[in-house]
DOFI-268882 format. One record per residue (C-alpha): residue in three letters; chain; x, y, z. Coordinates in steps of 0.2 Angstrom, whole numbers, plus 2048, in hexadecimal, padded with zeros to 3 digits. Layout:
("Ala","A",(X,Y,Z)) ...
This chain:
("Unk","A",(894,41E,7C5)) ("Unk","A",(899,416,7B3)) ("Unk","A",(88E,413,7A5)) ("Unk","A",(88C,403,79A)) ("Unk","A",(89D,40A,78F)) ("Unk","A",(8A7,40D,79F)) ("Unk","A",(8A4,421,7A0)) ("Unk","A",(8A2,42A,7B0)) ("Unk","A",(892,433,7B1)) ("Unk","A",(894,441,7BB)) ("Unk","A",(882,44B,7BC)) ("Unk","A",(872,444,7C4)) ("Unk","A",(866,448,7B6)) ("Unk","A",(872,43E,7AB)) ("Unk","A",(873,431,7B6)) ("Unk","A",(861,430,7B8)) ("Unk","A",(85D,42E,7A5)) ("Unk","A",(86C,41E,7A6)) ("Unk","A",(861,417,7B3)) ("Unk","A",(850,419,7AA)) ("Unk","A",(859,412,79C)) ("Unk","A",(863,403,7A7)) ("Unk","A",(851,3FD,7AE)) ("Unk","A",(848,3FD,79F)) ("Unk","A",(854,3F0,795)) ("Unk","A",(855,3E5,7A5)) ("Unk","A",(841,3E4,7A8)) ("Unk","A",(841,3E2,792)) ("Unk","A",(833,3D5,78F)) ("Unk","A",(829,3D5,77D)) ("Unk","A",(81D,3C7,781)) ("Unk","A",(80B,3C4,775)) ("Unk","A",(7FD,3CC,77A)) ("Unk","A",(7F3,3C9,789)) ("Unk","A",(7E5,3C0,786)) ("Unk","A",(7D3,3C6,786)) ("Unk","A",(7CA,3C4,794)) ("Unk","A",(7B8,3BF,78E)) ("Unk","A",(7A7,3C2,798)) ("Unk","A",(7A4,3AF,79B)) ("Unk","A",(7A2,3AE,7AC)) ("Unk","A",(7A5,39B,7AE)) ("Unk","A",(7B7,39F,7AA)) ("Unk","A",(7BB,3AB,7B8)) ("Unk","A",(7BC,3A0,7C5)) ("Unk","A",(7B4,3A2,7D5)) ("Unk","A",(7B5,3B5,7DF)) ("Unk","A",(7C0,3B9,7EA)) ("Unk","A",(7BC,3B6,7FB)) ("Unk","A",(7BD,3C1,809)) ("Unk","A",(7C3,3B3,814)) ("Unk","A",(7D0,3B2,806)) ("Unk","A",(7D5,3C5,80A)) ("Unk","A",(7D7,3C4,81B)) ("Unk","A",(7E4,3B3,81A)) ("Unk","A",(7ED,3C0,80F)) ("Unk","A",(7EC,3CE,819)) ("Unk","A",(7F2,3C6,827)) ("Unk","A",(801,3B9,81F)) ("Unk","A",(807,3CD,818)) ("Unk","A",(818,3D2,821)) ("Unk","A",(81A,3E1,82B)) ("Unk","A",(82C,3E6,829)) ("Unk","A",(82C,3EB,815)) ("Unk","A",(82B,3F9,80D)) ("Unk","A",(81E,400,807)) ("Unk","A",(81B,406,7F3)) ("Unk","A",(817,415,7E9)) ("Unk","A",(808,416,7F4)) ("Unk","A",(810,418,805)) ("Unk","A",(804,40B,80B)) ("Unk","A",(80D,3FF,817)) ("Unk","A",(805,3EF,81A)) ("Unk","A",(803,3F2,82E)) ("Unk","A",(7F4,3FB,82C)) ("Unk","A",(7EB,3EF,821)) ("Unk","A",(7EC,3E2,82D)) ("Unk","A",(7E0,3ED,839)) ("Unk","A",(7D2,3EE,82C)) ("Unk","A",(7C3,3E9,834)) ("Unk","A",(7B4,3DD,82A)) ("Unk","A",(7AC,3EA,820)) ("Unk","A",(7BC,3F2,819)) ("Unk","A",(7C3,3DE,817)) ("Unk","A",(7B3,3DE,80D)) ("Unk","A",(7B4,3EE,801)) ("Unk","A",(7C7,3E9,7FE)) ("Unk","A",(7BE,3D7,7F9)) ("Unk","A",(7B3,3E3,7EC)) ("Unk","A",(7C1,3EB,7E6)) ("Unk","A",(7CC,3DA,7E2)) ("Unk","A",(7BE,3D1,7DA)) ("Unk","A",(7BB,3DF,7CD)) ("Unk","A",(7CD,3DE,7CB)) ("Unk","A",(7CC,3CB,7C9)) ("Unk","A",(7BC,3CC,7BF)) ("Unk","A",(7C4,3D9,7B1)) ("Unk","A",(7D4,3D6,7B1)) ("Unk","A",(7D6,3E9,7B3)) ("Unk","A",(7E2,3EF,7C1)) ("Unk","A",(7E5,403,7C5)) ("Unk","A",(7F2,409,7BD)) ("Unk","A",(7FA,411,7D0)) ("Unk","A",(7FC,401,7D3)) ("Unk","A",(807,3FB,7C6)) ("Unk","A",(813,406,7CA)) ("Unk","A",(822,400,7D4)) ("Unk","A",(82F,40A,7E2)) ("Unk","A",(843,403,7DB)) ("Unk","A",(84F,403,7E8)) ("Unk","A",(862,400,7E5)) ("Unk","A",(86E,3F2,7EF)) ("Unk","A",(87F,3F1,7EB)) ("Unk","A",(883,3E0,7E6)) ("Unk","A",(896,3E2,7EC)) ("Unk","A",(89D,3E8,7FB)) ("Unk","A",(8AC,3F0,7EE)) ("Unk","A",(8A8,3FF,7E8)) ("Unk","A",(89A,403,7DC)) ("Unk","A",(8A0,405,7CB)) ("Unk","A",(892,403,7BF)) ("Unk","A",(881,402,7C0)) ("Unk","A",(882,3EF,7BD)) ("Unk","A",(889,3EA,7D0)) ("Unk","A",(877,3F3,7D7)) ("Unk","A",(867,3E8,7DA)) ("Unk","A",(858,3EE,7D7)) ("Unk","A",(847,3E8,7E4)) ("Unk","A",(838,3EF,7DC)) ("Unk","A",(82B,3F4,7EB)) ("Unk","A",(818,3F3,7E2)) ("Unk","A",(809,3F9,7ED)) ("Unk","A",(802,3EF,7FE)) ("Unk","A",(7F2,3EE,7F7)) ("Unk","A",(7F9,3E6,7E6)) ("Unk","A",(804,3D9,7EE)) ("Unk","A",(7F3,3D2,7FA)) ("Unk","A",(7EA,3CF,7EB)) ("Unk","A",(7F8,3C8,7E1)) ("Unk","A",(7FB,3BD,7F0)) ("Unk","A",(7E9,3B6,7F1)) ("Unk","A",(7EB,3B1,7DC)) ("Unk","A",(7FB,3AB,7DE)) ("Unk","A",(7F5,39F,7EF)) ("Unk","A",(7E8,39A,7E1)) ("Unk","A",(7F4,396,7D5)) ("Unk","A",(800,38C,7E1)) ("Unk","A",(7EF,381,7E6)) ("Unk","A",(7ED,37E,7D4)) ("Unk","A",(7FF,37B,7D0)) ("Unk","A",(802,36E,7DF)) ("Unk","A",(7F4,361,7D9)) ("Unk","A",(7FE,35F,7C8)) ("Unk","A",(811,361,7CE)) ("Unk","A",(81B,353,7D0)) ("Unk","A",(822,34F,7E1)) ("Unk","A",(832,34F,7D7)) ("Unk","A",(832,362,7D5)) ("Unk","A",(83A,36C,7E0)) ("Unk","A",(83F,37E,7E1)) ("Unk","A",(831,38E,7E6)) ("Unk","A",(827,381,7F0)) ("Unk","A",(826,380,804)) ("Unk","A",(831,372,80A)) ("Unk","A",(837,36D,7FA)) ("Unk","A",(848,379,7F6)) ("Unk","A",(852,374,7EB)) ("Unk","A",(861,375,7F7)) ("Unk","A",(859,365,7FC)) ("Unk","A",(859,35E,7EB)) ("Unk","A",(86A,361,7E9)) ("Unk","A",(86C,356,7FA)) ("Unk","A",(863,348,7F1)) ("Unk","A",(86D,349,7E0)) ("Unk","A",(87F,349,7EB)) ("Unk","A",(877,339,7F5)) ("Unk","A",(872,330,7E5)) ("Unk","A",(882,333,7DB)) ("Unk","A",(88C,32C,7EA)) ("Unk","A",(881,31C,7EA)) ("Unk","A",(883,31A,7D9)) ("Unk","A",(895,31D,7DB)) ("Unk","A",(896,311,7E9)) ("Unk","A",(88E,303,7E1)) ("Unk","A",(894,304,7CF)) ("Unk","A",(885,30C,7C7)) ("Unk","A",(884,317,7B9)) ("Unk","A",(882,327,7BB)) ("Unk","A",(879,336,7AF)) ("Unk","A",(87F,349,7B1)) ("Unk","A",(873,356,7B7)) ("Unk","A",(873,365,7AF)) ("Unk","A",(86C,374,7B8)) ("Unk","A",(86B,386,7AE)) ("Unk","A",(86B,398,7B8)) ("Unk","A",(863,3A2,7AC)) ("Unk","A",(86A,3B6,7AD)) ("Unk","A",(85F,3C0,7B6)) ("Unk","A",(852,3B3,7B6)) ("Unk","A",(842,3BE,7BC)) ("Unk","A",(846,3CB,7B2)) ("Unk","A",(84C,3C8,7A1)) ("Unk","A",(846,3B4,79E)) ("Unk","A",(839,3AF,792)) ("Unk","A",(830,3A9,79B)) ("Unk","A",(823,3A3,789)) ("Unk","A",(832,39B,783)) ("Unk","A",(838,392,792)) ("Unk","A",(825,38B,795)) 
């Protein structure tokens, strides 16, 4: 394995501290502070609803692995009413304070080759962060919240991370529309379309909104 300069690291503990140090420049992010979450209850929202829980629970996939916690999410489908209920408590003070347990936050890396060559640097690995079960469940019931929110003011024009609306099919539509205008004449304006370097990692994403 070669550092950023093209060095062989030869020991474990070294390579260790590399990694430490590889990770924390790509997942870099200064952003403001978050807001404060004031005590007026008529901008909480409503609770989280049990019934809300269990669509969670049960849309959760099987075959992942699990987090720092070892908790996988085969169990949590079995939870019977009363536990579906106390997990509902738990969320709703989560939701309500804006405070989550520390345990959870933490995340499990594990490295995929990005090549089938051989590895040189640490550059040609991928990194998948695995975060707690439990976290995901409650981050999937905000986010469904969000994507309900967001669908009443998006454009049927918008397309890409919506069900049914790719943009691979987008693409299909701008090949179809510059052949028409081709066909008949028309003029035709250039798309531009940016890929951003590691887009979920190291975009801003203040400056891009």
């Amino acid at each position: 394995m070669r550092n950023s300069v093209g060095h062989i690291v030869p020991g474990e503990h070294e390579q260790a501290e590399i990694w430490i140090k590889y990770i924390s420049e790509l997942f870099d992010d200064a952003r403001s502070e978050a807001p404060q979450i004031t005590e007026d209850e008529e901008n909480l929202g409503l609770e989280i609803l049990q019934s809300e829980v269990e669509v969670a629970l049960k849309k959760a996939p099987t075959r992942k692995a699990p987090g720092p916690d070892d908790i996988i999410s085969k169990p949590l489908k079995l939870l019977n009413k009363d536990n579906i209920k106390k997990l509902s408590l738990i969320y709703n003070r989560i939701y309500s304070s804006g405070i989550v347990s520390e345990e959870w936050l933490q995340s499990k890396f594990i490295l995929i080759p990005k090549k089938k060559t051989k590895i040189k640097s640490y550059g040609d690995f991928g990194l998948i962060s695995l975060m707690s079960y439990l976290l995901k469940i409650f981050l999937q019931i905000i986010l469904r919240r969000i994507q309900i929110k967001c669908e009443e003011m998006i454009s049927r024009e918008q397309f890409g991370f919506r069900p049914g609306m790719g943009t691979r099919k987008a693409l299909y539509y701008a090949q179809l529309l510059l052949q028409k205008c081709c066909k008949f004449g028309k003029p035709v304006y250039v798309v531009c379309f940016i890929g951003y370097k590691k887009d979920f990692n190291r975009l801003k994403h203040e400056k891009l909104i």
